[in-house]
C-alpha positions in Angstrom: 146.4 48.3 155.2 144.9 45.8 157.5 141.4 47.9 157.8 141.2 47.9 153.8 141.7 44.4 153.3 138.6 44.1 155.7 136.5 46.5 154.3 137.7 44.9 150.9 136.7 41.3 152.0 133.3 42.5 153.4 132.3 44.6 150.4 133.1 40.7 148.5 130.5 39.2 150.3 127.8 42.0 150.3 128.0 42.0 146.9 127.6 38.4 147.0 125.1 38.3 148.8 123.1 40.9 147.3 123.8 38.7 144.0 122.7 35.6 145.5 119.2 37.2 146.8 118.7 38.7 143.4 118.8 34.6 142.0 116.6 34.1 145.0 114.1 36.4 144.3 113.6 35.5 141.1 116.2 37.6 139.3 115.7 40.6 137.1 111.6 40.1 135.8 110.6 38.0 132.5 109.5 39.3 129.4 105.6 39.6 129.3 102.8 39.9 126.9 100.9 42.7 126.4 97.7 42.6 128.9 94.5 42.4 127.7 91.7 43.5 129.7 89.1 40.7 131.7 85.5 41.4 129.7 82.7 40.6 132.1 81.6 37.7 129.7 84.6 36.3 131.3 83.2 35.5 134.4 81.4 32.4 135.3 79.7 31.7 138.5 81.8 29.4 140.9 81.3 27.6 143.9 84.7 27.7 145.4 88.4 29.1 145.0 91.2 27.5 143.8 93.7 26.2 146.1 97.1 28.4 146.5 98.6 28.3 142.8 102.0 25.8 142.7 105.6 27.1 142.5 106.9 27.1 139.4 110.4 26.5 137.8 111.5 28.9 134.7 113.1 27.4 132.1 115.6 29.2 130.3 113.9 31.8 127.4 114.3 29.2 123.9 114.0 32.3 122.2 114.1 36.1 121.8 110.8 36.6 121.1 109.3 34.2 123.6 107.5 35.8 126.6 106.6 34.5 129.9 102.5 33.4 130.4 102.2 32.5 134.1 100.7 29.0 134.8 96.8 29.9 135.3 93.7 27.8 137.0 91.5 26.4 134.3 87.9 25.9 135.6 86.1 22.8 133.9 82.6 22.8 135.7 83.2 21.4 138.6 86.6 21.8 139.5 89.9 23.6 139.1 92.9 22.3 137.5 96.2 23.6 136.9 97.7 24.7 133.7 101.4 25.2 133.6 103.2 28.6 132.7 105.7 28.4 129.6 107.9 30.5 127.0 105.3 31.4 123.8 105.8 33.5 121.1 102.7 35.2 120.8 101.0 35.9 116.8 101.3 39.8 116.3 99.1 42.3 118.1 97.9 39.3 120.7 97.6 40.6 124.5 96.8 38.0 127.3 94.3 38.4 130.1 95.1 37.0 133.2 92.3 34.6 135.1 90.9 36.6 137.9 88.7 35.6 140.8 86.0 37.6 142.4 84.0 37.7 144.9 80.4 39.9 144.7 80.2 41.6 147.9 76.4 41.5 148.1 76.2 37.9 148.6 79.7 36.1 148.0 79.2 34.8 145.3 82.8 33.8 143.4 83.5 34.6 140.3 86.2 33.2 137.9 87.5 34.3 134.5 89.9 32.1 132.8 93.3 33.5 131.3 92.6 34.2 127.7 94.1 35.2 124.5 92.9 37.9 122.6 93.7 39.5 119.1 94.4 42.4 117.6 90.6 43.1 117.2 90.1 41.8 121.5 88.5 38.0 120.0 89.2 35.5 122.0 91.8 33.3 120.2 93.2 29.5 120.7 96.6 29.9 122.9 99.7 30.0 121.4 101.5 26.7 121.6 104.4 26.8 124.5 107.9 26.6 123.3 108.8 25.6 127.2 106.9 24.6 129.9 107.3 25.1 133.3 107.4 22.5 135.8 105.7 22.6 139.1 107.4 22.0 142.6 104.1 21.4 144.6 103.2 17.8 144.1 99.4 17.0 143.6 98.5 13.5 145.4 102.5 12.9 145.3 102.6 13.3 141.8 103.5 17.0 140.2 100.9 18.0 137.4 103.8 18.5 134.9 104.8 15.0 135.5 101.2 13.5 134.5 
């Protein structure tokens, strides 16, 4: 009786803990748009990378048909700033391409294409206004870009 009260008590806390590195790991994934492809009219010539992207904080979906953009690096011509994920509900047949950043092996040269929205004909199109926002955890010159 003894033994199954221990194998009992153990299989608690596995299951606990397999439930608390699930929550760790950023849970079962978030609802996504469709991907549109990166055109090479996407890419611009850069002189540098961005700095490693900040840790953001999910909030809760505000809605069924909200999906999940990633926070993306915006490139304004002589820098990089950061542009906070959120929760959007994207207009009908709209896909998202991710930024990207390349680097031609010939001679190094970066490369960076912005994350874009595209419709149902693959036109760029203004970005869908963020139900939610995320909020960043990294803080930029002590204060978080979210907080700005």
């Amino acid at each position: 009786m003894r033994s199954r009260l221990v194998v009992s008590a153990v299989r608690g806390r596995l299951a606990a803990l397999g439930a608390a590195l699930l929550v760790a790991c950023g849970g079962p994934s978030l609802p996504r748009p469709d991907e549109a492809p990166i055109l090479a009219a996407d890419y611009v010539e850069v002189p540098f990378a961005p700095r490693a992207a900040p840790v953001e904080v999910v909030p809760d979906r505000p809605a069924k048909n909200a999906v999940w953009t990633d926070g993306a690096w915006a490139w304004n011509g002589d820098r990089f700033r950061w542009v906070n994920g959120g929760w959007v509900v994207p207009p009908s047949g709209a896909r998202r391409a991710p930024w990207a950043l390349v680097r031609r092996e010939v001679d190094g040269q970066l490369f960076f294409a912005p994350a874009v929205w595209r419709d149902a004909t693959g036109r760029t199109m203004p970005d869908p206004v963020p139900v939610a926002r995320a909020r960043t955890r990294v803080p930029r010159e002590g204060v978080a870009e979210s907080e700005r």
